[in-house]
N, CA, C and O atoms as CSV, one atom per row, in Angstrom:
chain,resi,resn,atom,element,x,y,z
A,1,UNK,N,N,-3.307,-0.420,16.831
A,1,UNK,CA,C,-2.473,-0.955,15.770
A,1,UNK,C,C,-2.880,-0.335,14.440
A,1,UNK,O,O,-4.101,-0.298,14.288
A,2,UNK,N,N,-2.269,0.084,13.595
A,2,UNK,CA,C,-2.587,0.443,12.056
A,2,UNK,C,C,-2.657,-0.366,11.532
A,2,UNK,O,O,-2.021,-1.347,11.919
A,3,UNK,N,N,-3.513,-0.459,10.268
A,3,UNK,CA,C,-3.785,-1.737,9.634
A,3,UNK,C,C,-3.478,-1.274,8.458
A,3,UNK,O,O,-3.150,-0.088,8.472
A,4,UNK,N,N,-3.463,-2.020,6.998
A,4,UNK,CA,C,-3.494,-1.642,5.561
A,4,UNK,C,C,-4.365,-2.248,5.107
A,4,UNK,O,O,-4.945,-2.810,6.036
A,5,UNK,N,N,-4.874,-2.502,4.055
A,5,UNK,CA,C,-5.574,-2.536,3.727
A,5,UNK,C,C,-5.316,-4.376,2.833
A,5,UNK,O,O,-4.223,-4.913,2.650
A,6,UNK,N,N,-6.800,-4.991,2.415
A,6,UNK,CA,C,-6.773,-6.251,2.263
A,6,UNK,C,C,-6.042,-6.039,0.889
A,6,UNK,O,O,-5.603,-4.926,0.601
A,7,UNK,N,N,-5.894,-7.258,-0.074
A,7,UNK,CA,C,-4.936,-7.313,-1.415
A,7,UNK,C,C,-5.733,-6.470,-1.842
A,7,UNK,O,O,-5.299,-5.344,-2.087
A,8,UNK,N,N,-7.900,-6.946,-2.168
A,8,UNK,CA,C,-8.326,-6.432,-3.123
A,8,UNK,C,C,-8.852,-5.025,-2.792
A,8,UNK,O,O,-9.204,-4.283,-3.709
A,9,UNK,N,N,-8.922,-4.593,-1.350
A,9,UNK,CA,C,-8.808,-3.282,-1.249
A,9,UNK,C,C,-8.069,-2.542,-2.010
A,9,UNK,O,O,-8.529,-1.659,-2.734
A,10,UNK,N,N,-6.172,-2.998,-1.864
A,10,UNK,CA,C,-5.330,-2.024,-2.081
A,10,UNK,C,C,-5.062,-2.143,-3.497
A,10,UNK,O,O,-4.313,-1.331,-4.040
A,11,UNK,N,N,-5.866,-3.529,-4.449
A,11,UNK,CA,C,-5.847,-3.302,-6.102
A,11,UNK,C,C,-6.771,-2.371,-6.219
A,11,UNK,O,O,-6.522,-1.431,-6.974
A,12,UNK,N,N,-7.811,-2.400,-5.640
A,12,UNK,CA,C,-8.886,-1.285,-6.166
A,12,UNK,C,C,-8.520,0.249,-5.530
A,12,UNK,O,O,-8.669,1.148,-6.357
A,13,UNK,N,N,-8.141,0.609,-4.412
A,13,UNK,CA,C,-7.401,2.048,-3.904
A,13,UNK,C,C,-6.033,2.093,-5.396
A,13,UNK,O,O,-5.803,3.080,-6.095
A,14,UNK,N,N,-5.452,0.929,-5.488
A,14,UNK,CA,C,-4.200,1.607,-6.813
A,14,UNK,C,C,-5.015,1.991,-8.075
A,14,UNK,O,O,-4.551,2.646,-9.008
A,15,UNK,N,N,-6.181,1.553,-8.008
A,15,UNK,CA,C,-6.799,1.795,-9.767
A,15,UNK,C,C,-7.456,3.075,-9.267
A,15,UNK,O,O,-7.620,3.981,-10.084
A,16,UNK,N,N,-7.776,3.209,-8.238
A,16,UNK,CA,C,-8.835,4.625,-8.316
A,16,UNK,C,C,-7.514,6.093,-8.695
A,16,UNK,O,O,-7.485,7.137,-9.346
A,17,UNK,N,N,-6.600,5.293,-7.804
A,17,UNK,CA,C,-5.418,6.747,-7.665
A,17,UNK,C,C,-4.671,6.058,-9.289
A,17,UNK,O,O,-3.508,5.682,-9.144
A,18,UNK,N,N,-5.124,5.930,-10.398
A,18,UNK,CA,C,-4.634,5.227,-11.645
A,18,UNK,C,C,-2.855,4.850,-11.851
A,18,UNK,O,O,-2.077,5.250,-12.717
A,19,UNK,N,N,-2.582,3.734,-10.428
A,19,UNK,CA,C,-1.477,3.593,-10.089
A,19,UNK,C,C,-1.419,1.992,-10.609
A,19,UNK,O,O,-2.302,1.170,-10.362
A,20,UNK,N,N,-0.340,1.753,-11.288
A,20,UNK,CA,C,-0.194,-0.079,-11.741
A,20,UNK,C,C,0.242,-0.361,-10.558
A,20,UNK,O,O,-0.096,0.342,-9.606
A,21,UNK,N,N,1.033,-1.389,-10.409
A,21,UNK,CA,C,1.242,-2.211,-9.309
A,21,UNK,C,C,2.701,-1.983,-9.145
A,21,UNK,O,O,3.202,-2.111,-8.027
A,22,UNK,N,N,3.491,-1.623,-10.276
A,22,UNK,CA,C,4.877,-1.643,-10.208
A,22,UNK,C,C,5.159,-0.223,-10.028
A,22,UNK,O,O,6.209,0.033,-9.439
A,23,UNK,N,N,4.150,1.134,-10.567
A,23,UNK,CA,C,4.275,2.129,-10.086
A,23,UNK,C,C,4.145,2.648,-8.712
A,23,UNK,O,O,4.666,3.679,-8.287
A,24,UNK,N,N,3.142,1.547,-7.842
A,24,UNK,CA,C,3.626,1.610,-6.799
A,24,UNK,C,C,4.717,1.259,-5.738
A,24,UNK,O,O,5.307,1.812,-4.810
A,25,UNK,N,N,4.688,0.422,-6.173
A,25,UNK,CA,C,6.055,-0.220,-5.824
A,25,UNK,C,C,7.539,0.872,-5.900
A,25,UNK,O,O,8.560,0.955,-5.217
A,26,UNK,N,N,7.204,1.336,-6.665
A,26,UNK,CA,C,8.502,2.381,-7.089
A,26,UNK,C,C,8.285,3.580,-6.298
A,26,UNK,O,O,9.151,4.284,-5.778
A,27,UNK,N,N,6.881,3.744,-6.266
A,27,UNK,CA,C,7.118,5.120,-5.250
A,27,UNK,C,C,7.532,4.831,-3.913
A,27,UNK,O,O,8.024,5.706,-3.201
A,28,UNK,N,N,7.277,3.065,-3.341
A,28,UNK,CA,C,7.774,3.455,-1.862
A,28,UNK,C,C,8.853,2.510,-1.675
A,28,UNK,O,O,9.097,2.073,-0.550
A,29,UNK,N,N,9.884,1.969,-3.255
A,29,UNK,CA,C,11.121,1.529,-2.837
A,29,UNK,C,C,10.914,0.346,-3.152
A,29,UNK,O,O,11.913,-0.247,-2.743
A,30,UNK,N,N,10.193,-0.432,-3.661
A,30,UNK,CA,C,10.559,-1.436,-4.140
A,30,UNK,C,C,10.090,-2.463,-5.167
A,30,UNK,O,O,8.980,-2.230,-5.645
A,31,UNK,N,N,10.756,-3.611,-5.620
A,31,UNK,CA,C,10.712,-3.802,-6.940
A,31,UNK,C,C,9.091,-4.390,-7.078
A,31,UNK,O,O,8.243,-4.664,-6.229
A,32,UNK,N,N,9.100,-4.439,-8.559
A,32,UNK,CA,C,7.455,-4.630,-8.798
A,32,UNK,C,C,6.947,-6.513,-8.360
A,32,UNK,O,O,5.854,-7.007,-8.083
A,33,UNK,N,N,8.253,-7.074,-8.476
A,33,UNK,CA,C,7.656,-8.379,-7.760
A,33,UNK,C,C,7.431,-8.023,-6.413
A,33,UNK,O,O,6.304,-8.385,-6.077
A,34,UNK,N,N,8.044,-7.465,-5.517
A,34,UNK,CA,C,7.197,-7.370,-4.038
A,34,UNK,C,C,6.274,-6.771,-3.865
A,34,UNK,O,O,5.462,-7.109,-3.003
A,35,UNK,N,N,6.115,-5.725,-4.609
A,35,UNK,CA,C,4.586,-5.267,-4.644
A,35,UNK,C,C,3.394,-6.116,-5.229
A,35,UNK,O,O,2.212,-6.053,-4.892
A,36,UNK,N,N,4.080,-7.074,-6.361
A,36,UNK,CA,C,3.052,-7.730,-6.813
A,36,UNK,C,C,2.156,-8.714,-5.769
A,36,UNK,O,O,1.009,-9.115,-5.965
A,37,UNK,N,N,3.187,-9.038,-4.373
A,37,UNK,CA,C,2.812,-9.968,-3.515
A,37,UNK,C,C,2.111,-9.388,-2.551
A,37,UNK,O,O,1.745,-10.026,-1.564
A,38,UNK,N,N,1.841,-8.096,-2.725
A,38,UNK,CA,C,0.733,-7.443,-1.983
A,38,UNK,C,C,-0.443,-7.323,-2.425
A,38,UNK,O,O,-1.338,-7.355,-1.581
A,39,UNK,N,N,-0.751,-7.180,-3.605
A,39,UNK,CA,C,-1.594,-7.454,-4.258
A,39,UNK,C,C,-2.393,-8.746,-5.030
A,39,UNK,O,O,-3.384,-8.727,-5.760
A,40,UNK,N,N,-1.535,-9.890,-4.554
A,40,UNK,CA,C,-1.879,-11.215,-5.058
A,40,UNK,C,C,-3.073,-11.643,-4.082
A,40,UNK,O,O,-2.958,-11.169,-2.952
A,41,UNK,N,N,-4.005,-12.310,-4.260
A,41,UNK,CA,C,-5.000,-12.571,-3.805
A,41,UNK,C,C,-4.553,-13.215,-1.814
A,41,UNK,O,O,-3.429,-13.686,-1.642
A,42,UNK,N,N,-5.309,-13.151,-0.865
A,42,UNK,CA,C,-5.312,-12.943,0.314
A,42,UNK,C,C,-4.655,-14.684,0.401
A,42,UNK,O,O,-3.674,-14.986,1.081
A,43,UNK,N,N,-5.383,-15.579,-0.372
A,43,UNK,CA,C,-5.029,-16.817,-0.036
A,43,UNK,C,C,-4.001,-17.704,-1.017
A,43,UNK,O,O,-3.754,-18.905,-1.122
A,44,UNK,N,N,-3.561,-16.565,-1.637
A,44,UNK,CA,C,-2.440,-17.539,-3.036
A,44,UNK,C,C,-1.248,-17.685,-1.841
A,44,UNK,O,O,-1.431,-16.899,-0.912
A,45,UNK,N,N,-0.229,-18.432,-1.725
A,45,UNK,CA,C,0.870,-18.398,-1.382
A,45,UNK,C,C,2.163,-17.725,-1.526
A,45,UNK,O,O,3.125,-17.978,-0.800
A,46,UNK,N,N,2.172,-16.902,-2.431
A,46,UNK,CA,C,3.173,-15.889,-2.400
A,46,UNK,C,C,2.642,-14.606,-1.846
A,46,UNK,O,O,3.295,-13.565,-1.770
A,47,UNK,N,N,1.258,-14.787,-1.420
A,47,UNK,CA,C,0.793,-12.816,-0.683
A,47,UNK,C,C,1.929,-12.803,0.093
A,47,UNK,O,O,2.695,-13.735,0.343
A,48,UNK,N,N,1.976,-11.258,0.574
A,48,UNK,CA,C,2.390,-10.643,1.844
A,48,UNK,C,C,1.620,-9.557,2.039
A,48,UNK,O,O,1.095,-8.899,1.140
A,49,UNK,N,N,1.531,-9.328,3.348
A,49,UNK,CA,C,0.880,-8.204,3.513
A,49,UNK,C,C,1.827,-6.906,3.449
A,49,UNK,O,O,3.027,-6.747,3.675
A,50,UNK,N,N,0.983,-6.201,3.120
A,50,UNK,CA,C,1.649,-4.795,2.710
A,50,UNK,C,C,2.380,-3.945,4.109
A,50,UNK,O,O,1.692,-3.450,5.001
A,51,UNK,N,N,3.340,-3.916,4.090
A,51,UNK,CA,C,3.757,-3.023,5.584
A,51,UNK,C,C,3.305,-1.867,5.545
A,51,UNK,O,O,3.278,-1.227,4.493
A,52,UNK,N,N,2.812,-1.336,6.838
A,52,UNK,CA,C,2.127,-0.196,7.342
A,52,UNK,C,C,2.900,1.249,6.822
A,52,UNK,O,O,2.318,2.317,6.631
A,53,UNK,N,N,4.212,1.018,6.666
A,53,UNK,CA,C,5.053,2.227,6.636
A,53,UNK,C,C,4.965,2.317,4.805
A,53,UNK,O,O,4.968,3.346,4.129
A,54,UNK,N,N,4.916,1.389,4.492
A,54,UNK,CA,C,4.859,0.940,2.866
A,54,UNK,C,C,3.488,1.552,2.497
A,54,UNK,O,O,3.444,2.097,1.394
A,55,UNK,N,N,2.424,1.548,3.204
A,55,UNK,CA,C,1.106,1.960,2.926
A,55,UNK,C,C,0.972,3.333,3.197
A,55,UNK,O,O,0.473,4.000,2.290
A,56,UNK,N,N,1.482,4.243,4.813
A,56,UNK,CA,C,1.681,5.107,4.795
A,56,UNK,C,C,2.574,5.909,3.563
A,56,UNK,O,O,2.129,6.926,3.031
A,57,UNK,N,N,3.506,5.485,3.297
A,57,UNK,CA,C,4.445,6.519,1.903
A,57,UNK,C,C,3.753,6.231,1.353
A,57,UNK,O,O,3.295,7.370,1.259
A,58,UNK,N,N,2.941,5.531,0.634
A,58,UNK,CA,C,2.603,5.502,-0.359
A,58,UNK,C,C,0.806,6.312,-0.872
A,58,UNK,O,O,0.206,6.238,-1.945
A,59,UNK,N,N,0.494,6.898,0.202
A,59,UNK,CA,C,-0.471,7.279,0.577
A,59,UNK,C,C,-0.252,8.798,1.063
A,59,UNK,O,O,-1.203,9.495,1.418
A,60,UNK,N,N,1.031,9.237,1.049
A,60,UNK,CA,C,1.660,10.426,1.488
A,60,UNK,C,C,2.597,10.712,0.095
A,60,UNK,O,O,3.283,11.729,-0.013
A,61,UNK,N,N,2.543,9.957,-0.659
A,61,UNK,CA,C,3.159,10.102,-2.238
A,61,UNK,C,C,2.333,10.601,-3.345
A,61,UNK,O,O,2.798,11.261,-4.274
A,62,UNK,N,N,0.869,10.213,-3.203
A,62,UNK,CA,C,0.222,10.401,-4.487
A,62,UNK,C,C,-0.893,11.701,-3.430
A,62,UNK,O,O,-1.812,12.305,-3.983
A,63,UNK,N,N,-0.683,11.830,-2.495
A,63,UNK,CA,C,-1.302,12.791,-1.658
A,63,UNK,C,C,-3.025,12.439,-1.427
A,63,UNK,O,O,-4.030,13.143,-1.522
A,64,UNK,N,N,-2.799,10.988,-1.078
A,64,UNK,CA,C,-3.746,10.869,-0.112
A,64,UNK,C,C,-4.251,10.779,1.613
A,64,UNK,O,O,-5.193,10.250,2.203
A,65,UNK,N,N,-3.378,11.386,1.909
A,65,UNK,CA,C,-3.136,11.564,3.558
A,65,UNK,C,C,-1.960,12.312,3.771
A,65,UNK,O,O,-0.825,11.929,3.491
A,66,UNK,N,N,-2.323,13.576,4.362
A,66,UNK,CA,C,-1.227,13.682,5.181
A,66,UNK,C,C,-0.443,13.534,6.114
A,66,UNK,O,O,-0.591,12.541,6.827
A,67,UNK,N,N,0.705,14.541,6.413
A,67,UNK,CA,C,1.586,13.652,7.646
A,67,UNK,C,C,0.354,13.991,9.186
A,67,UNK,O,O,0.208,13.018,9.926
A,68,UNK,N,N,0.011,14.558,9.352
A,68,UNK,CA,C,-0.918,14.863,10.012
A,68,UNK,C,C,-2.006,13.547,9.998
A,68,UNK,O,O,-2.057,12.864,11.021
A,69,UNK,N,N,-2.773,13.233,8.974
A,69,UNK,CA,C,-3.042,12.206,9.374
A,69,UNK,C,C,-2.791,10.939,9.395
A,69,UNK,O,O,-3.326,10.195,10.218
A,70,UNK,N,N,-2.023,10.564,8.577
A,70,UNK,CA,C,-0.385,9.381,9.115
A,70,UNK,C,C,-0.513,9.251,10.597
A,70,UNK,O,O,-1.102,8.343,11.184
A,71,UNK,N,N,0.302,10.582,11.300
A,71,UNK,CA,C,0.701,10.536,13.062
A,71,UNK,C,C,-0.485,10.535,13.385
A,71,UNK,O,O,-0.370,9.961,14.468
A,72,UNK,N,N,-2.109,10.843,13.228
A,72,UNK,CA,C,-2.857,10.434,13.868
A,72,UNK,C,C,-3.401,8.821,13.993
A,72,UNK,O,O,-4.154,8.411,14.877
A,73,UNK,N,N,-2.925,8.152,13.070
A,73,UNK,CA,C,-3.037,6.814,13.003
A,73,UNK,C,C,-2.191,5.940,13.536
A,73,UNK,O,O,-2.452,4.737,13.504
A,74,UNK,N,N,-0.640,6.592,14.311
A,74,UNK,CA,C,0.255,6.017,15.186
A,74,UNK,C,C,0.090,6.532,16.741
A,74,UNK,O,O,0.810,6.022,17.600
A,75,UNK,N,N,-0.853,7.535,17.089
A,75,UNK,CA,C,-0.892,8.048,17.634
A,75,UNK,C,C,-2.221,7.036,18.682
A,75,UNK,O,O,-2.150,6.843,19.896
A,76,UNK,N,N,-3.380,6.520,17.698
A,76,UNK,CA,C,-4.273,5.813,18.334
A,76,UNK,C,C,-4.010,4.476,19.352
A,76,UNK,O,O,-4.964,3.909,19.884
C-alpha cells in the first residue's frame, strides 16, 4: 500500500520545499481549504488524509520524485 505522509510530516516536507499550504493545493488541483484539511492536526475534526495520488503530483511538481520512483511505490 502507499502511504503519505502524517499532517505534521507533510507541514514540515511543504516548508522545507518553501511551499504554503494553498500553493500546494494549487499545484495538485485543489482549493486551499482542502488542502488546509490535510494539514490540520491528525486529531482536529476537519483532517483528511492527504490522497496518495495528491501526494504523488505533488511530489512530481516541485521535483521531488520521479515518475520512476512514483511507479516504484505502486509497484511494491
Amino acid at each position: 500500500m502507499c502511504s503519505v505522509p502524517n499532517s505534521e510530516t507533510l507541514r514540515e516536507w511543504m516548508r522545507t520545499h518553501d511551499l504554503t499550504v494553498a500553493q500546494a493545493g494549487r499545484l495538485v488541483g485543489v482549493d486551499a481549504r482542502a488542502a488546509r484539511r490535510w494539514t490540520a492536526p491528525d486529531t482536529q475534526v476537519g483532517h483528511r488524509a492527504m490522497p496518495w495520488a495528491a501526494w504523488a503530483l505533488l511530489r512530481l511538481m516541485v521535483g521531488a520524485a520521479t515518475i520512476d520512483e512514483i511507479s516504484a511505490e505502486v509497484d511494491r
